[in-house]
C-alpha positions in Angstrom: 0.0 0.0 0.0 1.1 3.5 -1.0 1.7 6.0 1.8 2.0 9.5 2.1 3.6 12.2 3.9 2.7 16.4 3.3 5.6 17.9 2.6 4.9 20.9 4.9 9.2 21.9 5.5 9.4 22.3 2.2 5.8 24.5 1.8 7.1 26.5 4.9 10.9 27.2 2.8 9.3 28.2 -0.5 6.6 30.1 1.0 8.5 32.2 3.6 12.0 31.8 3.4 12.2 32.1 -0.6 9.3 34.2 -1.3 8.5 36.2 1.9 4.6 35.4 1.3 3.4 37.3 4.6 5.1 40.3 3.4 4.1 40.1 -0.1 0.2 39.5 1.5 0.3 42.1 4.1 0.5 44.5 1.3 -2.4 43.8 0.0 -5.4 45.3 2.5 -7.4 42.0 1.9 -4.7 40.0 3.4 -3.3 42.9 6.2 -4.1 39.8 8.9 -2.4 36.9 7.3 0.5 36.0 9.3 2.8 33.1 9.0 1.0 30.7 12.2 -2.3 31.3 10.2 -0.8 30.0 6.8 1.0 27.3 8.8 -1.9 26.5 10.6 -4.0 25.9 7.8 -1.7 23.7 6.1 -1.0 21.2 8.5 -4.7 20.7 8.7 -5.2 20.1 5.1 -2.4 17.8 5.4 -4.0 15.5 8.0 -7.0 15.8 5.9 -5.2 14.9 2.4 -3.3 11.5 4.2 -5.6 11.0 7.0 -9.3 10.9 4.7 -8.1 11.2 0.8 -5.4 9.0 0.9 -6.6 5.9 2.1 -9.5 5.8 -0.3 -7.3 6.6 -3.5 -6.1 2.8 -4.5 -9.6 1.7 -3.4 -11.5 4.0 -5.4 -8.8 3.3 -8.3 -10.1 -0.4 -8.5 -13.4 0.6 -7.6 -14.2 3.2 -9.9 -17.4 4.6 -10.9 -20.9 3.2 -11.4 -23.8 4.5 -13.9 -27.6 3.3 -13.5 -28.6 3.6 -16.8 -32.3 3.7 -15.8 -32.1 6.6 -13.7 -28.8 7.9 -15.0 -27.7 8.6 -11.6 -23.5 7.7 -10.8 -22.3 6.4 -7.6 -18.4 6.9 -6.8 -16.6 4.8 -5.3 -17.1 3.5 -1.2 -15.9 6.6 0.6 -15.6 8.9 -1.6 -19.1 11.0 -0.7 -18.3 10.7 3.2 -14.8 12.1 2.4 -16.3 14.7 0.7 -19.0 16.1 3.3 -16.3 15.6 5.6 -14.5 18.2 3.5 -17.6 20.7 3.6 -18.0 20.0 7.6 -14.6 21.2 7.4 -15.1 24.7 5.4 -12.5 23.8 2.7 -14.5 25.0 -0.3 -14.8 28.6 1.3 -11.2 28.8 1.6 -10.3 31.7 -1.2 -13.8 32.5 -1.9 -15.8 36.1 -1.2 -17.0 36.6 2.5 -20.2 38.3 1.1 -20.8 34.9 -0.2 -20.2 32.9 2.8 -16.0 32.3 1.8 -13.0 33.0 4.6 -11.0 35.4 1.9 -7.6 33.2 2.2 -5.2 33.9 -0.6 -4.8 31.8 -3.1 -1.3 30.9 -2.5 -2.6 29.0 0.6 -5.1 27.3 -1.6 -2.4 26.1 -4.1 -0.5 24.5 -1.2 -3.4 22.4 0.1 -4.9 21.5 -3.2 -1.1 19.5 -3.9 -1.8 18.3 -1.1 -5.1 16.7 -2.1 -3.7 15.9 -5.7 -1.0 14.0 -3.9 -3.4 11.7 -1.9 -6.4 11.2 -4.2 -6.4 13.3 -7.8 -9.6 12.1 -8.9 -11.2 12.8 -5.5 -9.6 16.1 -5.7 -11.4 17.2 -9.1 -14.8 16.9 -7.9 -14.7 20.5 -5.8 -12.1 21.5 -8.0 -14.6 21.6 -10.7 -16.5 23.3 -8.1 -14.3 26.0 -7.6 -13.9 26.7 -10.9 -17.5 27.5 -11.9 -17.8 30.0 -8.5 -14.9 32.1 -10.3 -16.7 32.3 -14.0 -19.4 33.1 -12.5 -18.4 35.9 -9.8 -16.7 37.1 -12.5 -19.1 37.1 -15.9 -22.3 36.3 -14.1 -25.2 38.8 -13.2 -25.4 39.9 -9.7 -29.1 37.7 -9.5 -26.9 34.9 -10.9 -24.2 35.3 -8.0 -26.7 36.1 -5.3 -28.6 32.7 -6.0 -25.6 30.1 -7.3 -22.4 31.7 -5.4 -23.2 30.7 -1.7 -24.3 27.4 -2.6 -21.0 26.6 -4.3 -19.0 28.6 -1.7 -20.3 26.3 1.2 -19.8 23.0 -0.8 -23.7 22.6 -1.0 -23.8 22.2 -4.8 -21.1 20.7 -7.0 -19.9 22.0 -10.9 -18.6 20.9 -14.1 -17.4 22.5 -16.9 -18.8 21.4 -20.3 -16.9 21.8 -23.8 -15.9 19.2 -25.3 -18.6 17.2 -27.7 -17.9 14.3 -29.5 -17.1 16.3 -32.9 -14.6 18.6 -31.5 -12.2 18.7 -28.9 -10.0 21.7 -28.9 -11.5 23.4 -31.3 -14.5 24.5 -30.0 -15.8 26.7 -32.5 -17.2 23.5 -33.9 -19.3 23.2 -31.4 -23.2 22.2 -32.1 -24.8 22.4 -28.9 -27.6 25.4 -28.9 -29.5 27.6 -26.7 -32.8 28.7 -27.7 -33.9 32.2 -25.8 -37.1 32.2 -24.0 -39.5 34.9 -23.1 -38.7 34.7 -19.5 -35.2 35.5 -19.8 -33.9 31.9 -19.7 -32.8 29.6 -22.3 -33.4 25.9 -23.7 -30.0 24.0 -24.7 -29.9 21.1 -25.9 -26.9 19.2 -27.8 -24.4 16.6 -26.2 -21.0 16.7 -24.6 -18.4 14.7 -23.7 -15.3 14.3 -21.6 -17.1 15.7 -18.7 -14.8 15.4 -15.4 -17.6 15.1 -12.4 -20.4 15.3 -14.8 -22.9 13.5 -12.7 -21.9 11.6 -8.8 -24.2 11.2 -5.3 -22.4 13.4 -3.4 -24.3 16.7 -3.6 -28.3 17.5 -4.6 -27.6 19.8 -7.3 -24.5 20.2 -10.0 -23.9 23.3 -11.8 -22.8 22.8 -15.4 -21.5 25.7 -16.9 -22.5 24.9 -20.8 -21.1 26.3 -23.8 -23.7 26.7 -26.7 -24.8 28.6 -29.6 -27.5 30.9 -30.0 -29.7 30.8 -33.4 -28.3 34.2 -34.5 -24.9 33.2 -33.6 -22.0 33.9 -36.0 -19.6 30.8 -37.3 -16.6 29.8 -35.3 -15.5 30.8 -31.8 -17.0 34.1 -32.2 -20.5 32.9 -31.8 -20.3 30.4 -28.2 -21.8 31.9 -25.4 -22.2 30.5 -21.8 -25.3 29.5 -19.7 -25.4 27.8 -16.3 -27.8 24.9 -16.4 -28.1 23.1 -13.1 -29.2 19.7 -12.3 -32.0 20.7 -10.9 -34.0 23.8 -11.0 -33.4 26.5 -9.3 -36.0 28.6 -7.3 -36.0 32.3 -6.3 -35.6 31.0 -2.9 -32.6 29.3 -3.9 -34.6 25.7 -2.8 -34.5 23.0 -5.6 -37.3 22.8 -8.2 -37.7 20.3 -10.9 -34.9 18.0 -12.3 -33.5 19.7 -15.5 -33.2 17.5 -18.6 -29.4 17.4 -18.5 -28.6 13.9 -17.9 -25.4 11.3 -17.9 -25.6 8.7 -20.9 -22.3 7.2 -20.3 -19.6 7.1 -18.5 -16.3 6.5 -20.4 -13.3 3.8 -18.7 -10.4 5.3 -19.0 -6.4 4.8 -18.3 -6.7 6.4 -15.7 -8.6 8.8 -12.4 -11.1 6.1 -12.0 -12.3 7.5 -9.1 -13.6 10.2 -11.2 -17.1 10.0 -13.1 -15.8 11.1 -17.0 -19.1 11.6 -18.3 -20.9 11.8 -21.6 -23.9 14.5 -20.5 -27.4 14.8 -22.8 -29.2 18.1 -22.4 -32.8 18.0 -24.2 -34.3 21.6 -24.0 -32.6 22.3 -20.6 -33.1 25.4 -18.3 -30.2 27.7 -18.4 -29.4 31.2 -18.0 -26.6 33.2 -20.1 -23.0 34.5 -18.2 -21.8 37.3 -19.2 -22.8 38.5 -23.1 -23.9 36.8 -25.6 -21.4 35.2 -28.2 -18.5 35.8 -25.7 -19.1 32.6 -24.0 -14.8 31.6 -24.6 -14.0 34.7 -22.8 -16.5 33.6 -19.7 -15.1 30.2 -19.9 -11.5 31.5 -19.8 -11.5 32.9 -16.3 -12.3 28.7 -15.6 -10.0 27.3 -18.2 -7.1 29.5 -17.0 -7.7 28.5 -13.0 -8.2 25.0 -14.5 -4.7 24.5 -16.5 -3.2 26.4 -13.0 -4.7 23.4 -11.5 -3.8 21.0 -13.7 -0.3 21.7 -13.2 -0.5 21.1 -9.7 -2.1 17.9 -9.8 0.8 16.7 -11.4 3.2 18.4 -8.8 1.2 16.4 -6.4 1.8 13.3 -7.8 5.5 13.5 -8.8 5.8 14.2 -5.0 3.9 11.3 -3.9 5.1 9.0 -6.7 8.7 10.4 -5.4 7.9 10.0 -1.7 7.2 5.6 -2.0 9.5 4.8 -4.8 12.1 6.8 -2.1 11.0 4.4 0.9 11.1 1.4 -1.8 14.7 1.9 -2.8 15.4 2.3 1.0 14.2 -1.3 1.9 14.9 -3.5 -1.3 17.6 -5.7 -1.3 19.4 -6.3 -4.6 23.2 -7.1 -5.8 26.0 -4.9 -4.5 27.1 -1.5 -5.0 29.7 -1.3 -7.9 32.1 0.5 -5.6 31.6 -2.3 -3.0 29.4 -3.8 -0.4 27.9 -1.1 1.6 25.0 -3.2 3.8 27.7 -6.1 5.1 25.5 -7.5 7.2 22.8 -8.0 4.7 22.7 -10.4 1.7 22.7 -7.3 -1.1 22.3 -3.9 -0.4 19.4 -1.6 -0.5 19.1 -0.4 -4.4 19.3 3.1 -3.4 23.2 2.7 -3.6 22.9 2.4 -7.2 23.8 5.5 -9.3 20.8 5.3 -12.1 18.4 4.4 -8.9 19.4 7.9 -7.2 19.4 9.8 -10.7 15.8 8.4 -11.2 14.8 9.6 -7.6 16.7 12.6 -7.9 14.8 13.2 -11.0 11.5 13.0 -9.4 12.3 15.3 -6.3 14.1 18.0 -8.5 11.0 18.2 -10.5 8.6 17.8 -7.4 10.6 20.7 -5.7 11.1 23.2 -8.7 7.3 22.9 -9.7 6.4 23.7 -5.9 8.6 26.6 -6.6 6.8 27.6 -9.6 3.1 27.1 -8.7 3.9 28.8 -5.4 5.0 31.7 -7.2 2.1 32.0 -9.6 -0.3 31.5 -6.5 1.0 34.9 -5.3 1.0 36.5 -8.6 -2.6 35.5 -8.9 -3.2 37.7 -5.4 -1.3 40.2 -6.2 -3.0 40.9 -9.6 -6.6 40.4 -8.2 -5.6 42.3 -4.7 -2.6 44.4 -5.0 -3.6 48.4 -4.4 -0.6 49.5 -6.8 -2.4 49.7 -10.7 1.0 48.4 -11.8 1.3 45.8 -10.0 -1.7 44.0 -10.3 -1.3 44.7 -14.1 2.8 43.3 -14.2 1.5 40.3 -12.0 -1.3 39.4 -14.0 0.9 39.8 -17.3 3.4 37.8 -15.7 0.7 35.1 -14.9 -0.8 34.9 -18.0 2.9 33.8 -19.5 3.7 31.6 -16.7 0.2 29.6 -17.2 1.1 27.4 -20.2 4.6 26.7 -18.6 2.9 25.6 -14.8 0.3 23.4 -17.4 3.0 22.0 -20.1 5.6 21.6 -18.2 4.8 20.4 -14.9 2.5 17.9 -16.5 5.3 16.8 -18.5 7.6 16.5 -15.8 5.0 14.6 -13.8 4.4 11.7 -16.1 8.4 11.3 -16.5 8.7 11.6 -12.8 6.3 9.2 -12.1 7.5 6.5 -14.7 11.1 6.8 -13.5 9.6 5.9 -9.8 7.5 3.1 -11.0 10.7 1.7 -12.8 12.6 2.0 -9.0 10.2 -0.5 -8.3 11.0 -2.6 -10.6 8.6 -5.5 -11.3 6.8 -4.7 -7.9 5.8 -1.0 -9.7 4.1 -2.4 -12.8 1.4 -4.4 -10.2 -1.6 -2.5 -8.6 -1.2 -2.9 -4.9 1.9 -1.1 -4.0 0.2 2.2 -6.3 3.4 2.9 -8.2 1.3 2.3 -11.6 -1.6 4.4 -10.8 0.2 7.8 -10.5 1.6 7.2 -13.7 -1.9 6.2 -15.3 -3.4 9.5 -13.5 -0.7 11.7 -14.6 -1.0 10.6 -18.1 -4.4 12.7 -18.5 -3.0 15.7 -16.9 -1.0 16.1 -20.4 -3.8 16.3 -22.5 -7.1 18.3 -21.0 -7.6 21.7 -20.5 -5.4 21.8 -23.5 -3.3 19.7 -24.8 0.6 20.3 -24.1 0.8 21.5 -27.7 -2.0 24.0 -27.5 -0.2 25.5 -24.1 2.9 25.4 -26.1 1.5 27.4 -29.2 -0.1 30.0 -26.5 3.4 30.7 -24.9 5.1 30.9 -28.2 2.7 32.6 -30.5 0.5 34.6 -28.1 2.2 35.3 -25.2 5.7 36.0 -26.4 5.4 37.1 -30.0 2.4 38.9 -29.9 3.2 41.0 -27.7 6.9 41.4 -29.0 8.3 39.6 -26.1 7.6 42.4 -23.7 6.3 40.1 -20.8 9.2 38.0 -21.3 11.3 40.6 -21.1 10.0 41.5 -17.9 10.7 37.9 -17.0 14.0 38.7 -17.9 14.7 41.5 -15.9 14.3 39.3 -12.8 16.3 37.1 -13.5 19.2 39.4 -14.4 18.3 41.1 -11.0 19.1 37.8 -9.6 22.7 37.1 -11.8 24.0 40.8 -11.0 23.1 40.4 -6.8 24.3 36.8 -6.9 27.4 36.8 -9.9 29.9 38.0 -7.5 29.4 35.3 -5.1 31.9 32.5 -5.3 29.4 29.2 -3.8 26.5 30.3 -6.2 28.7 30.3 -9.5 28.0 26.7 -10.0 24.1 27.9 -10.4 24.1 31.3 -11.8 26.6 30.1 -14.5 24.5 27.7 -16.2 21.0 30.1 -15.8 23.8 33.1 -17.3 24.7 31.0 -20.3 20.8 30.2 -21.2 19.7 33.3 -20.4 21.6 35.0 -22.9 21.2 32.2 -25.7 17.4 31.9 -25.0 17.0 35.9 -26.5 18.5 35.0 -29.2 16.7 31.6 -29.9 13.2 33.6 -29.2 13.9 36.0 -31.7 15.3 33.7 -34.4 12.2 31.5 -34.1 10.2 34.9 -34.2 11.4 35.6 -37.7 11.1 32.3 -39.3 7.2 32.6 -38.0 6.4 36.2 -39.8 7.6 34.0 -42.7 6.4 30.8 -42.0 3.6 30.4 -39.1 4.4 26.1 -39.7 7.8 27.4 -37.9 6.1 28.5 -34.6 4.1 25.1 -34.8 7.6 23.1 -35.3 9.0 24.8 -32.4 6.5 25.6 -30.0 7.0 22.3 -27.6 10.6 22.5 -27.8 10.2 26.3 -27.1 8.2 25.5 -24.0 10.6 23.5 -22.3 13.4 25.5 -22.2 11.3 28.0 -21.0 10.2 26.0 -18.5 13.6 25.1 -17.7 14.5 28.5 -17.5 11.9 29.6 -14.8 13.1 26.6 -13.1 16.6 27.2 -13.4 16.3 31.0 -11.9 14.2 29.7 -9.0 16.5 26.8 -8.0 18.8 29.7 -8.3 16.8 31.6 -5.5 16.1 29.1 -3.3 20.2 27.3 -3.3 20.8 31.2 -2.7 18.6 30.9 0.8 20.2 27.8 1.4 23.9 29.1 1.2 22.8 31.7 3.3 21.2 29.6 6.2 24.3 27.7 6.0 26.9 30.4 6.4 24.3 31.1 9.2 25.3 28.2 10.9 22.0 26.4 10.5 22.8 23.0 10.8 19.1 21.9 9.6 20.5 18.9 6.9 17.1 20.9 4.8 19.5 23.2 3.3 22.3 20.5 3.0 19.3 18.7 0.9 18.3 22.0 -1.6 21.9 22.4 -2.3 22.3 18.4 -3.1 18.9 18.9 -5.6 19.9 21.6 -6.9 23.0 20.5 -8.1 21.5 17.5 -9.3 19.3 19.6 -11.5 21.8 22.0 -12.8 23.9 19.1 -13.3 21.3 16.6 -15.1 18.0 18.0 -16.3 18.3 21.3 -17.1 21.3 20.8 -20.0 18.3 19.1 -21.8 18.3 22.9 -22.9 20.7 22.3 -25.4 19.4 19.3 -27.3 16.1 21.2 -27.3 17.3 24.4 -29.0 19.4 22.8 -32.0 15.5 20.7 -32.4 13.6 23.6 -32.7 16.1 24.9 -34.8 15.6 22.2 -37.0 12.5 23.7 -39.1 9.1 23.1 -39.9 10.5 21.0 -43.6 11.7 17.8 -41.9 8.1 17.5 -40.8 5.7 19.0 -43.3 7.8 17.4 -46.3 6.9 14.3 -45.6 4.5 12.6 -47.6 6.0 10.0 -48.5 6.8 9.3 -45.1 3.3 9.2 -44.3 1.4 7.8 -46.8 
C-alpha cells in the first residue's frame, strides 16, 4: 500500500523563506491579517485531511471506480468517496479563497495552491470533484449577473452544490468553435439548450443534490466559429428564487467512459434536451467567460501533477530504501545483509533525484504563480496588479505543459525503481503514472499551451512580458554573480539566459515568414522556457540555502536543496541544449513528408 507524507518543510521554505509570502500579503489590504501561524496553521490541517481521509481511499476508489444506473442515469463513486467529501464541507474547505459576502473565509490563493497539492498528492480524482466546483464560483463571480451570484455563489461557496465545466462534444475537442450544442432564448429570460458533450470530469456523482454545469452553446443568430459560443449555467436541478431546488433539468449522464486512468472520477458523456439555463456574461463571448475557468483550470492542472511526482517520489524513495538487490559497484555497503538496498545504485538515485528536483522546482513555480494570482486580483498598486497578471498569464502554459510533462516522466522513473513490484496494482506505483498521463492532455493539450506561450504570449506582444521575465532574472545574476558558492548555479542560468533571446527572436522571424515554424518549435520552445523559470528559481532558493548555511544552520534541509539543486543543474536542465538545436531544425523535416506518411 502507498503512503504518504505532506511535505509541509518544504511549503514553509518556499513560501516564507524564498518568497517572503506574509510580506508580499500584508501589502495587500485583503490580506493585512495573514500572518505566518495562520498560513501554517491551515496547512497542516489540510495535510491530516489529504493523508488521513483522501489517501486511504485513493487505491480503493482506483479499482473501484465509478458506477452509472442507466435507468435513472444517476452515478455512484466509489465506497468513501461521498463521506470524504461532506467531511471536507463539515470542514469549510471550499470557502477557503472565496468572497465573504458569499459565505468564503477570503484566504489567498497561495494557501489554496498549497493544500490543493496536497489533495492531488493523496487522491487526484477525488480532488477534481470540488475542484470543478471552484472553478464555476470564479466564472461566474466574475461574468455572471449579480441575481446569478446572489442565488448560485453561496451554494457553491459552502460545498452545497457541486460543478462541471462542459466543452468538449464528440465532434470537437479543442477546437471549439465547432461546437453544435444550442440555446434557444425564451421569453422569461432563460434559455433551452440542448446538444451533447463529452469528456465531462464530475459530470454527474451522489455526493451533492444539485451540479452546476457551466454549458457552452450557440445561440440561433450566432455567427460561425468561436466568435458565436456563449455561456449559460444549467443546473441539475432547477433552481427557485428561494434558492430551494425545483424540478430535475433535462441534462442527464448517458455514459460514463473507462479510462487509463482517475477512475475514481465520473468522466461523463452528458445529454441536455431543452434544458433550463441562464446566459453569463454577453452573448457570443461565452470563450471569454469560460476563460477565467480554463485559466484557473490549467493552474490546477499543473499542480495535480506536482502532487503526484511528489507522492510518486515520496514511495519509490522508501522502496529503494528497503529492497535488497546485488552490491554497489564500488563495494558492499550493507555487510550484514545479503545485497544492499538499491538506493546505492547510481541510475536508482538519478531516477529519484529526478522526481524530487521536479517535485521541488514545480512547488517553486506554482507557489510563485499562486502569489501573482493575489497580487494581480488584490494588490492596491495599478502596476502591479497589471505586471503580475501579465506575468501570470505567460507563466500559465509553462505551470500546465511543463509540470505535467515532468509529472508523467517523474512518475514513470519511480515506477521503474520498483521494478517488477511497480508495474502491479497494490503497491500504487502504476496508478500515479496512469493518472498523470491525463493531466497532459485536457484543458489543452501540451501543444496548445505550447503554441499559446510561443505565439501569443511571447510574440504577440513582441516579447515584452518576457522581457519583464528577464529583468528578474538578471536582477538575480548581478546580486548573486559576485558570489563565489552560487557560480555553480548562476553560470549555467547566465549562459541560457543570454542564448534563449537570441533563440526567441530567431524562431520569431522564421514565424512572420512561415507560421508552420512557430508550430515546429513551440514544444521544444516551451521546455526550455520551462527550464528556465526553473533554473532561476532553483537559483533563488540554493541562494537561501547558502545563506542559512553560512548562518550556521545546521538543519541537513539546506544540505538537501543544495544536493537537488545541483543534481538539477547538473542533469535536467542541459536538456536545454538538445532542445534548441531541435527547434532549430525547421518546420520542412516535418511538413515534407508525404511519402513518409502515406
Amino acid at each position: 500500500m502507498p503512503s504518504y507524507t505532506p511535505p509541509l518543510r518544504d511549503m514553509h521554505f518556499v513560501l516564507h523563506e524564498v518568497f517572503g509570502a506574509v510580506d508580499q500579503l500584508k501589502a495587500m489590504p485583503r490580506f493585512a491579517d495573514v500572518d505566518a501561524d495562520t498560513l501554517n496553521a491551515v496547512l497542516e490541517e489540510g495535510g491530516k485531511f489529504a493523508a488521513g481521509v483522501l489517501q486511504p481511499i485513493n487505491l480503493s476508489g482506483d479499482a473501484e471506480g465509478c458506477t452509472l444506473d442507466k435507468a435513472t442515469h444517476t452515478v455512484t463513486a466509489p465506497k468513501g468517496f461521498k463521506e470524504a467529501y461532506q467531511k471536507y464541507v463539515e470542514g469549510g474547505w471550499p470557502a477557503l479563497t472565496c468572497e465573504p459576502e458569499y459565505g468564503g473565509q477570503g484566504l489567498p490563493h497561495v494557501l489554496s495552491v498549497c493544500v490543493s497539492e496536497m489533495l492531488n498528492s493523496a487522491n487526484q480524482a477525488w480532488t477534481m470533484y470540488p475542484g470543478l466546483a471552484h472553478g464555476v464560483y470564479a466564472a461566474v463571480h466574475a461574468h455572471g449577473s449579480q441575481a446569478l451570484k446572489d442565488l448560485y455563489l453561496p451554494k457553491l461557496t459552502s460545498g452545497e452544490w457541486a460543478g462541471t465545466m462542459c466543452l468538449t462534444e464528440p465532434h470537437c475537442g479543442t477546437d471549439l468553435g465547432l461546437l453544435r450544442t444550442k440555446a434557444e432564448p425564451q421569453a422569461d429570460g432563460s434559455y433551452k439548450v440542448t446538444g451533447s458533450k463529452i469528456f465531462i470530469s464530475a459530470g454527474e456523482h451522489d455526493f451533492t443534490p444539485n451540479i452546476v454545469h457551466l454549458v457552452l452553446a450557440r445561440l440561433p443568430d450566432a455567427p460561425a466559429g468561436s466568435k458565436g459560443i456563449s455561456l449559460f449555467i444549467v443546473p441539475k436541478f432547477k433552481v427557485k428564487a428561494d434558492g430551494s431546488l425545483g424540478e430535475r433539468n433535462p441534462v442527464v449522464c448517458t455514459g460514463i467512459e473507462h479510462k487509463m486512468g482517475i477512475h475514481g472520477n465520473a468522466t461523463c458523456q452528458l445529454s441536455l434536451d431543452g434544458a433550463e439555463g441562464f446566459m453569463v456574461g454577453e452573448p457570443n463571448k461565452g470563450l471569454m467567460a469560460m476563460f477565467v475557468m480554463m485559466n484557473g483550470a490549467r493552474l490546477g492542472v499543473g499542480n495535480q501533477s506536482l502532487g503526484l511526482t511528489e507522492v510518486a517520489y515520496q514511495n519509490a524513495l522508501a522502496y529503494a530504501k528497503d529492497r535488497l538487490q546485488m552490491r554497489s559497484l564500488s563495494g558492499p555497503k550493507a555487510k550484514d545483509k545479503p545485497a544492499d538496498p538499491i538506493i546505492v545504485h547510481p541510475d536508482v538515485r538519478k531516477m529519484l533525484l529526478t522526481a524530487k528536483a521536479y517535485a521541488e522546482g514545480g512547488r517553486a513555480l506554482a507557489t510563485w504563480c499562486a502569489l501573482l494570482l493575489d497580487q494581480a486580483e488584490h494588490h492596491p498598486d495599478d502596476k502591479v496588479r497589471k505586471d503580475s497578471e501579465e506575468m501570470v498569464a505567460l507563466l500559465t502554459p509553462i505551470v500546465k505543459a511543463f509540470l505535467t510533462d515532468n509529472g508523467f516522466a517523474a512518475t514513470n522513473a519511480c515506477m521503474q525503481v520498483y521494478g517488477g513490484h511497480g508495474y502491479i496494482h497494490e503497491t500504487g506505483a502504476e496508478q500515479f503514472v496512469r493518472d498523470a498521463r491525463i493531466n497532459m492532455i485536457y484543458e489543452g493539450t501540451n501543444t496548445v499551451q505550447a503554441l499559446d506561450l510561443l505565439g501569443r504570449k511571447v510574440l504577440m506582444n513582441q516579447g515584452a512580458t518576457l522581457k519583464k521575465l528577464g529583468k528578474q532574472i538578471e536582477a538575480l545574476m548581478r546580486e548573486e554573480g559576485v558570489s563565489e558558492p552560487m557560480a555553480e548555479f548562476i553560470n549555467p542560468l547566465a549562459g541560457l539566459a543570454d542564448k534563449f533571446t537570441k533563440f526567441t527572436t530567431e524562431i520569431g522571424f522564421k514565424g512572420m515568414t512561415n507560421p508552420d515554424e512557430v508550430g515546429a518549435a513551440a514544444t521544444d520552445f516551451l521546455r526550455v522556457a520551462g527550464h528556465m523559470v526553473f533554473g532561476y528559481l532553483f537559483a533563488r532558493m540554493a541562494s537561501v540555502a547558502l545563506g542559512q548555511i553560512a548562518a550556521g544552520n545546521t538543519d541537513p534541509f539546506y544540505a538537501a536543496k543544495l544536493q537537488t539543486a545541483r543534481f538539477y543543474f547538473a542533469r535536467l536542465f542541459p536538456e536545454t541544449a538538445s532542445l534548441m538545436i531541435t527547434a532549430r531544425a525547421g518546420a520542412a523535416n516535418l511538413l515534407d513528408t508525404e511519402a513518409a506518411l502515406a
